[in-house]
Legacy VTK file of the C-alpha trace (Angstrom):
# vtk DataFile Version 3.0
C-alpha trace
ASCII
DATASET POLYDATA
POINTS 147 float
-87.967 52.355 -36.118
-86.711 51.200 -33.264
-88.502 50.138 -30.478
-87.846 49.645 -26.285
-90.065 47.843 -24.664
-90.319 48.189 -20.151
-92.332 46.279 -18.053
-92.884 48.172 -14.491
-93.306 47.191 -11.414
-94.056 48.655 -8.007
-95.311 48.199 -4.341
-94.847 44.256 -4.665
-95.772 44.376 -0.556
-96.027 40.494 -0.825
-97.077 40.142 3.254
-100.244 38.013 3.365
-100.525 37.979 7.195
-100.224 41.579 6.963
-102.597 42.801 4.169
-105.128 40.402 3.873
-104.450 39.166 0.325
-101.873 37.285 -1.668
-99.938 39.426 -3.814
-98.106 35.550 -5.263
-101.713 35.628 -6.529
-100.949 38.790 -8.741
-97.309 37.825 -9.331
-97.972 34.411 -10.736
-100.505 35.815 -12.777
-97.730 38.372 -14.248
-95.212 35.743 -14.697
-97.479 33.560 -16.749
-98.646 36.870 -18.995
-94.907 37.412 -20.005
-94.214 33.824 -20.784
-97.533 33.774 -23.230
-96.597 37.786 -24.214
-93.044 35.813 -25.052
-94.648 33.502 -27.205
-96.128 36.288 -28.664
-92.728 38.114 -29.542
-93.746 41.216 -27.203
-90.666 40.840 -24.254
-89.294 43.782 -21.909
-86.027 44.922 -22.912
-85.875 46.435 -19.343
-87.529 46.416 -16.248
-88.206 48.760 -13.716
-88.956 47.659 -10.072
-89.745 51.267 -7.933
-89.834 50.941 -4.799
-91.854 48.524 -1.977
-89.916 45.138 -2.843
-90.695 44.364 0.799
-93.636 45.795 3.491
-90.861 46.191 6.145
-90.493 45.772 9.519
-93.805 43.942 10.326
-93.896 40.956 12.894
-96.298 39.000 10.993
-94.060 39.609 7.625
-91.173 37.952 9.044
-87.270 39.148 9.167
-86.201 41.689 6.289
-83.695 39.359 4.713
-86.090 37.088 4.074
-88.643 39.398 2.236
-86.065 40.165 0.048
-84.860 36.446 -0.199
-88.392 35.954 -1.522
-87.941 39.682 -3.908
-84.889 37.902 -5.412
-86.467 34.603 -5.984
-89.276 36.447 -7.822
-87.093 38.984 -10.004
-84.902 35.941 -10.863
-87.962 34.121 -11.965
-89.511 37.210 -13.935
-85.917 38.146 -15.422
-85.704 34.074 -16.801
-89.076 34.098 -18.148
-88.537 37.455 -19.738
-84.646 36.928 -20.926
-83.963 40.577 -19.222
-80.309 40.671 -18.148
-79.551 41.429 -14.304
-77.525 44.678 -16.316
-81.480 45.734 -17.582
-82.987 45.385 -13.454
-83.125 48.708 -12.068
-84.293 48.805 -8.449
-84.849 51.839 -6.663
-86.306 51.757 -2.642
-89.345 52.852 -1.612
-90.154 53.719 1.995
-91.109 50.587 3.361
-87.517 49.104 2.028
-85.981 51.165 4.782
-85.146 49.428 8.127
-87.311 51.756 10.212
-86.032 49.981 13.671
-82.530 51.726 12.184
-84.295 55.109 11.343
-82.596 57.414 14.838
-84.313 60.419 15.039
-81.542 62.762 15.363
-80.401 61.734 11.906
-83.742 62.388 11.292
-83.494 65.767 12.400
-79.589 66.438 11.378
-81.048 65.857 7.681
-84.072 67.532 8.157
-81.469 71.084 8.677
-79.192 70.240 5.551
-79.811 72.271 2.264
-79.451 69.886 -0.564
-75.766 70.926 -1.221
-74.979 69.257 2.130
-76.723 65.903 1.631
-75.647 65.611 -1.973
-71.984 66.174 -0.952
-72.707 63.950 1.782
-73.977 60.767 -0.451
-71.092 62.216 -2.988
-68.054 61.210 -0.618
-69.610 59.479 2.428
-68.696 61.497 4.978
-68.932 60.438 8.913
-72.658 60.996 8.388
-73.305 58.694 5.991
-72.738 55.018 8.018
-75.424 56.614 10.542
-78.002 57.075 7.733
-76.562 54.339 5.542
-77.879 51.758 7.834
-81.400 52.035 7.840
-80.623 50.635 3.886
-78.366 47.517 4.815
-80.168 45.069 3.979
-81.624 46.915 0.720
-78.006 46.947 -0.133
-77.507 43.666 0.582
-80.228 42.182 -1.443
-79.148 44.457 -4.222
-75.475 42.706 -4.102
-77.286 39.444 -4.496
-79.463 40.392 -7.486
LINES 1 148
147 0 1 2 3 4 5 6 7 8 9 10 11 12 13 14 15 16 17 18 19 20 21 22 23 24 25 26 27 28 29 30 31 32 33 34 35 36 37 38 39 40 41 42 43 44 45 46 47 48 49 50 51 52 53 54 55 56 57 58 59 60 61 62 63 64 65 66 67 68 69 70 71 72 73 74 75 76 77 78 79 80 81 82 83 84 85 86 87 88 89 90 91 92 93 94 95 96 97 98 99 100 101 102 103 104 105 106 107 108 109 110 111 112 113 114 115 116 117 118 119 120 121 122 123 124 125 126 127 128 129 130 131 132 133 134 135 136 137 138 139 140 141 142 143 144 145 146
């Protein structure tokens, strides 16, 4: 039988001078698990990072780019230890990966009156919505050009 083996991960936050607590504390811990799991012959084939790479638009968290600069670092790291190709990363953003100083409200309200037909045909063919509401994910889209 053949097996697939995922390691997931979510709501990384990693903002010290925000929450109160290390996450590197939690991270490091993770990275040395797979290296000894390795060693061990039990290695993701894929992994799975949902959503909260970064806490977002916080003062004492510093600029965006350089949460994710931090995200990358780590992912590159994890991916190394655990031999998972970039091809076997899949990222999806959570609500705090969203630029909220970019968030206008009347997109805001302009989606909140589409059916889903409308917004599906918008992220379909990028109409002259989509650069509006495609900002607020810049740098998400950056940092996943990078990874």
């Amino acid at each position: 039988m053949k097996t697939l083996t995922w390691l997931h991960i979510s709501d990384m936050h990693s903002c010290p001078d925000h929450t109160g607590w290390d996450a590197s504390l939690i991270l490091d811990k993770l990275k040395a698990d797979l290296d000894r799991f390795k060693d061990n012959g039990l290695v993701p084939d894929i992994i799975f990072v949902t959503g909260d790479i970064m806490y977002g638009a916080k003062t004492e968290c510093g600029e965006i780019a350089g949460q994710y600069d931090a995200a990358q670092s780590f992912l590159t790291e994890l991916r190394e230890i655990s031999g998972v190709s970039a091809e076997n990363l899949f990222l999806v953003p959570g609500n705090h990966d969203v630029d909220i100083e970019e968030i206008l409200e009347s997109k805001t309200d302009w989606l909140a009156k589409q059916d889903i037909s409308q917004i599906e045909d918008m992220l379909q063919h990028e109409n002259k919505e989509w650069p509006g509401i495609a900002r607020r994910l810049e740098e998400y889209r950056t940092f996943l050009a990078n990874e």
